[in-house]
N, C-alpha and C positions, 0 to 999 in steps of 0.2 A: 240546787238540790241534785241537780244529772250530775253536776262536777263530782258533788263529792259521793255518789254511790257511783262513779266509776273510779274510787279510787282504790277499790277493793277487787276491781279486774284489773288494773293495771299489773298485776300480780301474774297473770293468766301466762302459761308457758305453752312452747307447741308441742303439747299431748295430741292433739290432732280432735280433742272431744271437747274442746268448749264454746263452739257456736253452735247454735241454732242448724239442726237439722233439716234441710228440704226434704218435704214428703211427696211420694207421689200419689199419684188416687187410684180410684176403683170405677164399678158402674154399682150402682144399686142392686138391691137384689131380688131376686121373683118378681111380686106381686108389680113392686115401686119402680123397677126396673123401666117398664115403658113409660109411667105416670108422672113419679119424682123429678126429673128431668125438666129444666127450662130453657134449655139451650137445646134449639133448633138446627143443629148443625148432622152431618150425611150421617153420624152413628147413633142417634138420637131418635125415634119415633116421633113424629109431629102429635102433637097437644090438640085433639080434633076441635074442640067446641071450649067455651067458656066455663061450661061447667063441667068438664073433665081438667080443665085446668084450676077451678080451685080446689077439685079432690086433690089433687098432685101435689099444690101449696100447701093443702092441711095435713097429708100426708108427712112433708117437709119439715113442717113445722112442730111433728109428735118426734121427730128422732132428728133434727137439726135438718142438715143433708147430709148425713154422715153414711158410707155403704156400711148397713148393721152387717150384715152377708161375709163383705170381703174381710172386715175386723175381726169377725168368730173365727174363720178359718184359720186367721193366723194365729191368734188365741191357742185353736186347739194345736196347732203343729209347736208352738212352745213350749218344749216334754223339759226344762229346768226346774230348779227349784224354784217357787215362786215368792215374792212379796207386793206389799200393796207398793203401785207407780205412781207418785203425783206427775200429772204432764200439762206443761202451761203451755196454750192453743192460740197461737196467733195465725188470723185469716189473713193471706195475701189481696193487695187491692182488687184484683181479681172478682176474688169473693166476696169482697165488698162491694163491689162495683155490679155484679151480677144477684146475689141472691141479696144484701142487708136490706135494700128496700120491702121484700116478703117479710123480714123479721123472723128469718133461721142459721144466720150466720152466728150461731154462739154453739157451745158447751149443752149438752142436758140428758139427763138421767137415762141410762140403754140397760133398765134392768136384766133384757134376757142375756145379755153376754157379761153382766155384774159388771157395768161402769156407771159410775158415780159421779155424780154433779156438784164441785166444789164452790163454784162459781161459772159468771159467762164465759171465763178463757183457763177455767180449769177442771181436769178431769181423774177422777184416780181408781186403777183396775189394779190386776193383779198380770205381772210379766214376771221372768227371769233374769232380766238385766234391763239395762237403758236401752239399747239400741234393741233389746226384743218390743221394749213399748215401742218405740219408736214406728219399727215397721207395722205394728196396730194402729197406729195415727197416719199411717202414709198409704194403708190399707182401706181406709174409711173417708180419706183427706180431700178428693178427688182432685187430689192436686194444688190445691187452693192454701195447703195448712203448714203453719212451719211448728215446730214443739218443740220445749225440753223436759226432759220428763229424770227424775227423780225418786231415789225412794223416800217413801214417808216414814215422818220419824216415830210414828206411831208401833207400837208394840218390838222395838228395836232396844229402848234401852227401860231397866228395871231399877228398882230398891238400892240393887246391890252396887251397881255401877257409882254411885253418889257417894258410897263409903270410903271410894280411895280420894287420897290429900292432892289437892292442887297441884302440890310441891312433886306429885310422883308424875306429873304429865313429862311427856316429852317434848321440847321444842324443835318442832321440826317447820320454821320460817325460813331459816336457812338450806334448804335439805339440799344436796346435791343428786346428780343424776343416778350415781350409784345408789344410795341408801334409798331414792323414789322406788328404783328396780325390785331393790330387797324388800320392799314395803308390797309391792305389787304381788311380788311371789309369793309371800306370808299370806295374801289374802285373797290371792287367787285360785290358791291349790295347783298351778299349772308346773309342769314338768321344767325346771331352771336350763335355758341356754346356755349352759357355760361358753361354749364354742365365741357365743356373742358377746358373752359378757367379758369375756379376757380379751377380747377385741383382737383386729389383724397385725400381723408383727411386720414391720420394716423389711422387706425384699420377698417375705411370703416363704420364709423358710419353714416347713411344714414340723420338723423337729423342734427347733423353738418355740412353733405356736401351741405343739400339745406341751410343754413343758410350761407353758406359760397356764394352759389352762389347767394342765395339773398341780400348778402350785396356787390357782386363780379359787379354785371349788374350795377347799376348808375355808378359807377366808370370805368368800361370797356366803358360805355355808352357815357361819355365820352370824351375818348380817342380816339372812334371813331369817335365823332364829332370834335374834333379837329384837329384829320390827313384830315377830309373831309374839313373844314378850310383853309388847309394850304395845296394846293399844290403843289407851288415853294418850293424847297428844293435844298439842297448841299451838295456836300461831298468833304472831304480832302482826298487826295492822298498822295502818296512819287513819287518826279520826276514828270515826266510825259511828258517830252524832250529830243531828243535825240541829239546826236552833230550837229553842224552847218551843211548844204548843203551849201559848195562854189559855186557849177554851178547853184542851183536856190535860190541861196538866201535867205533860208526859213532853220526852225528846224523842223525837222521830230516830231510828239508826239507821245507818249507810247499810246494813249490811246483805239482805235479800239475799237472804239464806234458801235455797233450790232457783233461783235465778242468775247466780255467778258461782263463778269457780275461784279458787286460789291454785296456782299452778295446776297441779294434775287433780286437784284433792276436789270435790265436789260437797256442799251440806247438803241433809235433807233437809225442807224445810219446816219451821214454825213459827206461826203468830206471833209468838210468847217474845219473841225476838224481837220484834217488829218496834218499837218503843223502850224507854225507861221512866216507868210513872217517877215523879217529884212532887209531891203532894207540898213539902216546905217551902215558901217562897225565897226564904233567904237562901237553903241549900240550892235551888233553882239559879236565883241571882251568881253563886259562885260558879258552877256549873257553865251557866252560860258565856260565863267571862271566858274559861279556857277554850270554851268551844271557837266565842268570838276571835280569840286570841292562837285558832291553833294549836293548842296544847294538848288535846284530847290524845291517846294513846288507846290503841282495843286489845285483849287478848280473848281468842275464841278457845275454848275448851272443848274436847270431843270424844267420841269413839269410836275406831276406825270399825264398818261392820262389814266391807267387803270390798272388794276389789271387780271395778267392770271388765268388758272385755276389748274395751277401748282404750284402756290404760287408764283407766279412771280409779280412782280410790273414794269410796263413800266413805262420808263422816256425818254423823250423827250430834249436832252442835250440844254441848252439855250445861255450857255456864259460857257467860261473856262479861268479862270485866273492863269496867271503862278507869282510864291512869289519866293523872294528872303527875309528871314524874312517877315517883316509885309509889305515891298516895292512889289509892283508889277510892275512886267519888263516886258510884256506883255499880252497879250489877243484875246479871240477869239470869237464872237460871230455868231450867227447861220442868214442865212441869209432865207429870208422870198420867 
């Protein structure tokens, strides 16, 4: 199973934004400040008596150990636009080793600062980018947390997005490093390098480099009006199915969509992806055979909804079709 949902990062290019973020932490704040704490160490106030210390664990264990305090403030210094962040929360052994015995080393509801409990290792607020959630998880983390955080794909795409034809996506599985650039710029709004993008000229002659970049800009120019164009787009995978579920009738897929990247391009995630129900045993039976047999083919469908400031491209997964050669044997699309 790990084989083949890494065969969809094997894909991963160096954008510099597709591992796991280390975070750093905080103290607690006010009240929890002295309490929360169970580490005994010179910055730490000692824990007088046994029952000041299970005040501190119950405390612990209403808001995980998360610093509510240091997470708000950087909440509020995030003047961007915002959207809701799904962010998946993994505790360092650290953290395990030190608090999971009290049973607060998870994910859970921080309604004053509007964070939302998706599960034990997931959590989703509202940021201006990734790496703005990010530092809200490295703010609260106390060092102990790694995340990655994504947008949700929740109120991203509408009715209307459904009505364009398959046939009109763009295939960008191939994409090279320029047309990623042009895609970047389309959906970043950011002011285009030309200087960089016509790149340095042989012996550094300063009159050929501006001739290079004055003849470089219409044609970048462009490029970027054409990825702004075209925001439905697709990509080929290998696989992207795993063997049949006999007890729920469905194929498990590779694909862990807000979990991996495809080159620069990031999903948000959803469920909906997650499986392809087969209710038919026979259609199941053929299914299985390609799967057995390697032949399974993926195309992910999407729409690009913005550009991070790590060089990231958000994509909003739309439809996924599973190939058996050019036959497709099933399908998934994202529900509204």
């Amino acid at each position: 199973m790990a084989s083949n949902r890494n065969m969809l990062l094997l894909a991963v290019v160096a954008s510099g934004a597709l591992g796991l973020s280390a975070c750093g932490g905080g103290n607690n704040q006010g009240e929890a400040r002295g309490d929360t704490s169970l580490n005994h160490d010179a910055s730490t106030p000692h824990i007088a008596t046994t029952e000041d210390r299970d005040r501190a664990i119950a405390k612990m264990r209403a808001v995980g150990f998360w610093d509510v305090h240091g997470m708000k403030v950087v909440m509020n210094s995030d003047t961007g636009q915002k959207l809701d962040y799904q962010c998946t929360v993994q505790f360092v052994p650290t953290a395990m080793s030190q608090y999971d015995h009290q049973g607060i080393t998870h994910v859970v509801d921080l309604p004053d600062i509007g964070v939302k409990r998706k599960d034990d290792n997931t959590m989703v607020f509202k940021a201006s980018s990734a790496q703005a959630a990010n530092r809200v998880i490295e703010a609260g983390g106390r060092g102990m947390t790694r995340a990655m955080c994504v947008p949700s794909s929740e109120d991203l795409l509408d009715a209307q997005d459904f009505t364009h034809s398959l046939s009109d996506f763009v295939n960008l599985t191939s994409i090279n490093i320029e047309q990623a650039k042009a895609y970047w710029y389309a959906y970043s709004g950011q002011t285009i390098d030309y200087e960089g993008i016509a790149g340095n000229i042989a012996g550094g002659d300063v009159f050929q480099h501006r001739s290079a970049v004055a003849a470089k800009k219409p044609i970048f120019d462009g490029e970027v009006a054409n990825a702004k164009a075209h925001p439905y787009v697709f990509f080929n995978i290998v696989n992207g199915l795993q063997h049949y579920d006999l007890v729920h009738k469905a194929f498990p897929t590779t694909l862990e969509f807000g979990n991996s990247s495809l080159g620069q391009f990031v999903f948000t995630p959803n469920a909906t992806f997650d499986s392809l129900p087969v209710a038919d045993e026979g259609k199941a039976r053929e299914i299985e055979s390609y799967v057995t047999h390697i032949q399974v083919s993926t195309a992910v469908y999407g729409k690009i909804v913005r550009a991070e400031s790590n060089g990231r491209l958000v994509v909003v997964p739309m439809v996924v079709q599973f190939k058996q050669s050019d036959k497709v044997i099933g399908s998934i699309t994202a529900n509204l």
